[in-house]
C-alpha positions as CSV (number, residue, x, y, z in Angstrom):
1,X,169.2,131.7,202.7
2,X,168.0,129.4,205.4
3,X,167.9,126.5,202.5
4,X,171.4,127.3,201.4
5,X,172.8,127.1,204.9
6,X,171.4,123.5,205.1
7,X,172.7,122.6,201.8
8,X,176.3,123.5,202.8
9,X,176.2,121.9,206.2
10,X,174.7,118.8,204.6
11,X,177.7,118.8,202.1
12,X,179.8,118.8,205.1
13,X,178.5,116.1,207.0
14,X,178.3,113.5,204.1
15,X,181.8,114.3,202.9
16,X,183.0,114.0,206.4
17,X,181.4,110.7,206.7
18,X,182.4,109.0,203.5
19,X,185.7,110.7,204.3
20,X,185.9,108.6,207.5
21,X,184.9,105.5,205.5
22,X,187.1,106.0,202.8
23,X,189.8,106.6,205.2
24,X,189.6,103.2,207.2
25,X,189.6,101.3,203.5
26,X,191.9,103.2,201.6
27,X,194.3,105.2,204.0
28,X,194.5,102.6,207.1
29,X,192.8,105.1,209.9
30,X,191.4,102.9,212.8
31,X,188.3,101.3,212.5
32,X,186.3,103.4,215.3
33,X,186.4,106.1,212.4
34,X,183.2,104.2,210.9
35,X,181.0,105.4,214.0
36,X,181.3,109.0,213.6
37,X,181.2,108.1,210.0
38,X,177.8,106.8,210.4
39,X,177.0,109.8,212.9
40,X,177.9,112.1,210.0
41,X,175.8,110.1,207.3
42,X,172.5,110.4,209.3
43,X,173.0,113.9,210.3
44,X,173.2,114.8,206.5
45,X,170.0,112.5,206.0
46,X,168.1,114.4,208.3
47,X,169.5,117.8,207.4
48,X,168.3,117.1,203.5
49,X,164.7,116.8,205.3
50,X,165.1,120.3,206.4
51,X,165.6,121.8,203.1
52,X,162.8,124.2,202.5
53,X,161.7,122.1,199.1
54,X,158.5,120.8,198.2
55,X,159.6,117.8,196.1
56,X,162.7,115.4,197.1
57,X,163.9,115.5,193.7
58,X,164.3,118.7,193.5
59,X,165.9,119.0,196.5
60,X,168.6,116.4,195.8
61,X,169.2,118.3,192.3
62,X,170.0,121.3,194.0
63,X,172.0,119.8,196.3
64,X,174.4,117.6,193.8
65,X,175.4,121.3,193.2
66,X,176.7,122.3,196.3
67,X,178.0,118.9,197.4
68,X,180.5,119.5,193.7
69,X,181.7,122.4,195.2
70,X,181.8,121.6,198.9
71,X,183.9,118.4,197.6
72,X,186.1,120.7,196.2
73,X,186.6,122.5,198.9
74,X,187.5,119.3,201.0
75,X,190.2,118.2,198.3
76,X,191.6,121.9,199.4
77,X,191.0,122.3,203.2
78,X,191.5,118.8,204.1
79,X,193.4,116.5,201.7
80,X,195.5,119.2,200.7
81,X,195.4,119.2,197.3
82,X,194.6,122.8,195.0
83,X,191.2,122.3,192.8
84,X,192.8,123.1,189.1
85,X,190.9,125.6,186.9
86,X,188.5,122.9,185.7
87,X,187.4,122.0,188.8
88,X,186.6,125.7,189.4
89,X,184.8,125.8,185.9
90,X,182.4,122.6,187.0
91,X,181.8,124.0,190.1
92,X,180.9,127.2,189.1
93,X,178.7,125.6,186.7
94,X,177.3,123.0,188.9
95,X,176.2,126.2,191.3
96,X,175.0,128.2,188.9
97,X,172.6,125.4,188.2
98,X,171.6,124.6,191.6
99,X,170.9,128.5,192.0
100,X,168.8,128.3,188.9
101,X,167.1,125.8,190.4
102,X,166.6,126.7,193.8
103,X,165.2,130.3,193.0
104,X,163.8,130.7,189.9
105,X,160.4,131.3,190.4
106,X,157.7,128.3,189.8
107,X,154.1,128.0,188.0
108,X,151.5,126.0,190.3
């Protein structure tokens, strides 16, 4: 559970941080948006590190997972905009793999 935790508040803080980029370049927002941009992209970084994963690969597949869905959930929360059925579809499927990968059990 601990894993999962750090997966979703890694989602968070990368979307939040190429949010903040992507709002200075395509939506006008001040430039001083960058630094807690950058903030949010080494927080994620570090958090990714904490993932209780043996092999970075791994880790990052598990992870595309939740970041599909945590995306989602920005579009919703924050830009506004309802994720249609297929969006739901991929995500559930994009989970469903990251969960196979995360806890199915492993030979040495």
């Amino acid at each position: 559970m601990r894993t999962l935790v750090i997966y979703v508040a890694a989602a968070a803080t990368e979307i939040a941080g190429c949010f903040a980029l992507w709002a200075v370049t395509r939506n006008g927002a001040p430039m001083w948006w960058v630094a807690p941009g950058i903030l949010c992209l080494i927080l994620f970084g570090w958090l990714l590190t904490r993932a209780d994963i043996d092999f970075a690969g791994r880790a990052y597949a598990v992870y595309g997972g939740i970041y599909i869905a945590a995306s989602l959930a920005w579009l919703w929360s924050v830009e506004g905009r309802v994720p249609d059925r297929w969006d739901m579809i991929g995500a559930g499927i994009a989970i469903a793999g990251a969960l196979v990968i995360l806890y199915m059990p492993r030979s040495a």
